[in-house]
C-alpha positions as CSV (number, residue, x, y, z in Angstrom):
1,X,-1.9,-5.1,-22.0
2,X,-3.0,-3.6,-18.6
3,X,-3.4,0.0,-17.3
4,X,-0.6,1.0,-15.3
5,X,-1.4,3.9,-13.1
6,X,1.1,6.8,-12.4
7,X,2.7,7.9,-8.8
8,X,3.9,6.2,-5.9
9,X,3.8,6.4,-2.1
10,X,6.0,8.3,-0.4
11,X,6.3,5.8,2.8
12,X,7.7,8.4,4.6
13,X,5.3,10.6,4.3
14,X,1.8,11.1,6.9
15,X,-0.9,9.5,6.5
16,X,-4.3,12.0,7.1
17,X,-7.5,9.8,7.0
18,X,-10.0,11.3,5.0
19,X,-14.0,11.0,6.6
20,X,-15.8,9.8,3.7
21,X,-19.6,8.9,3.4
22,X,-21.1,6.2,1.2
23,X,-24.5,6.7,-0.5
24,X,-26.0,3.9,-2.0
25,X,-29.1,4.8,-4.8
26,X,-31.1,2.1,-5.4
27,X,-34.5,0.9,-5.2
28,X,-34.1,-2.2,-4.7
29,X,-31.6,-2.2,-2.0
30,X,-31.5,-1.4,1.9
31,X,-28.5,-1.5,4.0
32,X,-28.3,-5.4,4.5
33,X,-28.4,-5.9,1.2
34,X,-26.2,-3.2,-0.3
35,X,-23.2,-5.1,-1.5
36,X,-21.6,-2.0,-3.4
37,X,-21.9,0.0,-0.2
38,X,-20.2,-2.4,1.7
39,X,-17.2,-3.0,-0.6
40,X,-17.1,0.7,-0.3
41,X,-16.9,1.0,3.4
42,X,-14.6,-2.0,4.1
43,X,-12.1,-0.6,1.3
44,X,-12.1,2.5,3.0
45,X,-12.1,1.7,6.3
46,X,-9.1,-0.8,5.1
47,X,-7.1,2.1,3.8
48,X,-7.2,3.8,7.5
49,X,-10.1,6.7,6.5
50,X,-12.7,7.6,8.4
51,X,-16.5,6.5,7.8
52,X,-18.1,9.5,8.4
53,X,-22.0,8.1,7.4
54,X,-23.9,5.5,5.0
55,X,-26.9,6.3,3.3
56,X,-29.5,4.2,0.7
57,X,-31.9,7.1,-0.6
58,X,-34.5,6.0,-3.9
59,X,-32.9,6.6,-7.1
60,X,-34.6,9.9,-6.8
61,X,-33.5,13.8,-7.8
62,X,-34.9,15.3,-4.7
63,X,-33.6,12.5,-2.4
64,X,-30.4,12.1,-3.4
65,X,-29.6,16.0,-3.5
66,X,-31.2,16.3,-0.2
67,X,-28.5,13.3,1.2
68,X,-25.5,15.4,-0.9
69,X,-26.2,18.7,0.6
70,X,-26.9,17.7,4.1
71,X,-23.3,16.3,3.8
72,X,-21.2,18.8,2.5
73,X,-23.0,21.4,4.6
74,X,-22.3,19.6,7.6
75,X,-18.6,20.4,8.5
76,X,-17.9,16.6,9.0
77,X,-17.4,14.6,5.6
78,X,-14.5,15.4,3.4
79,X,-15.6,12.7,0.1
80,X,-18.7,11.7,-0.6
81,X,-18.8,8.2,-2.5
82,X,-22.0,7.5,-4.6
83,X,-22.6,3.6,-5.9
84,X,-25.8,3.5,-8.6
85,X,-27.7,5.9,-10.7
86,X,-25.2,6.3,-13.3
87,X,-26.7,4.1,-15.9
88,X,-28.8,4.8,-19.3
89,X,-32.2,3.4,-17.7
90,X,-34.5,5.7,-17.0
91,X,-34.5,5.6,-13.5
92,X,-31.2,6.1,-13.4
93,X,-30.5,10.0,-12.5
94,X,-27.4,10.0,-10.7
95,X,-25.8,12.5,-12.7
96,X,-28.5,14.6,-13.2
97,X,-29.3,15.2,-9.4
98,X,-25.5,15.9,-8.9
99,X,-24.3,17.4,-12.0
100,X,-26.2,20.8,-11.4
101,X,-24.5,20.8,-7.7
102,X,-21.3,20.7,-8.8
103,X,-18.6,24.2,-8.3
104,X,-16.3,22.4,-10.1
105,X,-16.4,19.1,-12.2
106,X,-13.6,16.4,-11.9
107,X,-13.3,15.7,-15.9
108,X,-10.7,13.6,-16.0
109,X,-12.1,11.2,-13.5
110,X,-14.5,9.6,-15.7
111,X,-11.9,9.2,-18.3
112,X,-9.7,7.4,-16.2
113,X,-12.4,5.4,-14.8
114,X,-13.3,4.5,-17.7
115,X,-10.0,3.5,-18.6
116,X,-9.6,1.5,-15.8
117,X,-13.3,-0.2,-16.3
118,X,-12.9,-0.9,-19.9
119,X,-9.9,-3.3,-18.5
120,X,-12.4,-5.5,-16.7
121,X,-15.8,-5.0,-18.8
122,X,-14.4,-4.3,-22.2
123,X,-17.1,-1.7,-24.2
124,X,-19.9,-2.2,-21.6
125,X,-18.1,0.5,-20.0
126,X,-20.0,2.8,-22.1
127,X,-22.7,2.2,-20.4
128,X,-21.8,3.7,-17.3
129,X,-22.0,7.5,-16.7
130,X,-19.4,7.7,-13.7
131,X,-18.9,11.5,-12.5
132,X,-16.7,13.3,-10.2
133,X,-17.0,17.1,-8.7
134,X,-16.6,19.3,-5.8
135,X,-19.9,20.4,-3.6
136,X,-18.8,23.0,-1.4
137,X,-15.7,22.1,-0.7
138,X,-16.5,18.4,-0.6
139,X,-15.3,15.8,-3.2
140,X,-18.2,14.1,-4.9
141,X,-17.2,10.9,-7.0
142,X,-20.5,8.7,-8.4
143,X,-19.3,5.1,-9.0
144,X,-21.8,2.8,-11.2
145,X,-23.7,0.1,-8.6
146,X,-22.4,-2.9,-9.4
147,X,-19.8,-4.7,-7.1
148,X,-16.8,-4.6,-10.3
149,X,-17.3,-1.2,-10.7
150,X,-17.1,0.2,-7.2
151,X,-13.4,-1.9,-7.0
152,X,-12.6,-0.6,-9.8
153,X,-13.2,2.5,-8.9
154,X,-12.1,2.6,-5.3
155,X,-9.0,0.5,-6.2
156,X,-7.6,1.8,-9.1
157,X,-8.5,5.4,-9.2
158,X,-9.6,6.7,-6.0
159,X,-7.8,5.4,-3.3
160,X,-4.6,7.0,-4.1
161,X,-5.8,10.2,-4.9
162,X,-7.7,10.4,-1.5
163,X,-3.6,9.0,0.2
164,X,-2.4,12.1,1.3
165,X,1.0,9.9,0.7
166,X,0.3,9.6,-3.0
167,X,2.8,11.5,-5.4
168,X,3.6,13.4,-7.6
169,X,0.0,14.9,-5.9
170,X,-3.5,14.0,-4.5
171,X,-6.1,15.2,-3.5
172,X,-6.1,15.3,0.2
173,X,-3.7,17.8,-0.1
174,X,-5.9,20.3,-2.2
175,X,-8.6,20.0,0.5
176,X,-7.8,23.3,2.6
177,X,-7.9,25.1,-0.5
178,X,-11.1,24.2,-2.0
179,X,-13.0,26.8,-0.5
180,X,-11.0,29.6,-2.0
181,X,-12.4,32.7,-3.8
């Protein structure tokens, strides 16, 4: 039995491309050999949005908050898309750099991520500790590094939410709101 996932595309509707930059923690990998990344950046790109910057940073606290924060301070990205650092290892410390940054967590994005994982990698989706939120106005969603998980991700969950033509809702159209008091 497969996931099916809710909404449709309003074709008459106008497309708004979203600028979205792709961090990739690892260290192991640079940009050559950042397959996740890359996936990332071609879907997006495919989908009409706007690559507004690629990063690899150490799967570091301190080097990945420092690559977050220059973004959403910056006036220039809209979504922030994070591959790696959201495993059980020890070095892994995705959430725990971007957790704390969050003004509002995205709950129900790791549900249906995992939802949608669990569908291709059965319980090993467990091991993944995917996260979404919003950093000053900027969505933040932190995709496991491996190249199933970031199509999973991108595919099946994110893509329509960040299709301003997406309904019943999406995101795009919350964006000139998130900075309300």
């Amino acid at each position: 039995m497969g996931l099916e996932i809710g909404g449709k595309l309003d074709t008459g509707a106008r497309f708004q491309p979203v600028r979205i930059a792709v961090l990739t923690i690892s260290d192991t990998r640079d940009e050559e050999s950042d397959t996740s990344g890359q996936i990332l950046i071609d879907r997006l790109k495919g989908a009409g949005h706007v690559l507004a910057d690629r990063a690899v940073v150490r799967d570091d606290v301190t080097d990945i908050r420092q690559k977050v924060k220059a973004w959403t301070g910056s006036g220039e990205v809209d979504a922030i898309l994070t591959t790696g650092g959201t495993g059980l290892t020890g070095r892994d410390v995705t959430p725990e750099a971007l957790s704390p940054l969050f003004d509002k967590t995205i709950d129900g994005f790791s549900v249906v991520f995992h939802l949608v994982s669990y569908q291709s990698v059965g319980l090993s989706t467990l091991q993944s500790r995917a996260l979404a939120g919003i950093i000053e106005g900027v969505f933040v969603f932190c995709l496991p590094g491996s190249n199933g998980a970031v199509r999973d991700g991108w595919d099946k969950v994110i893509a329509a939410q960040l299709d301003s033509r997406h309904r019943p809702c999406n995101m795009v159209e919350l964006m000139p709101r998130l900075g309300e008091k």
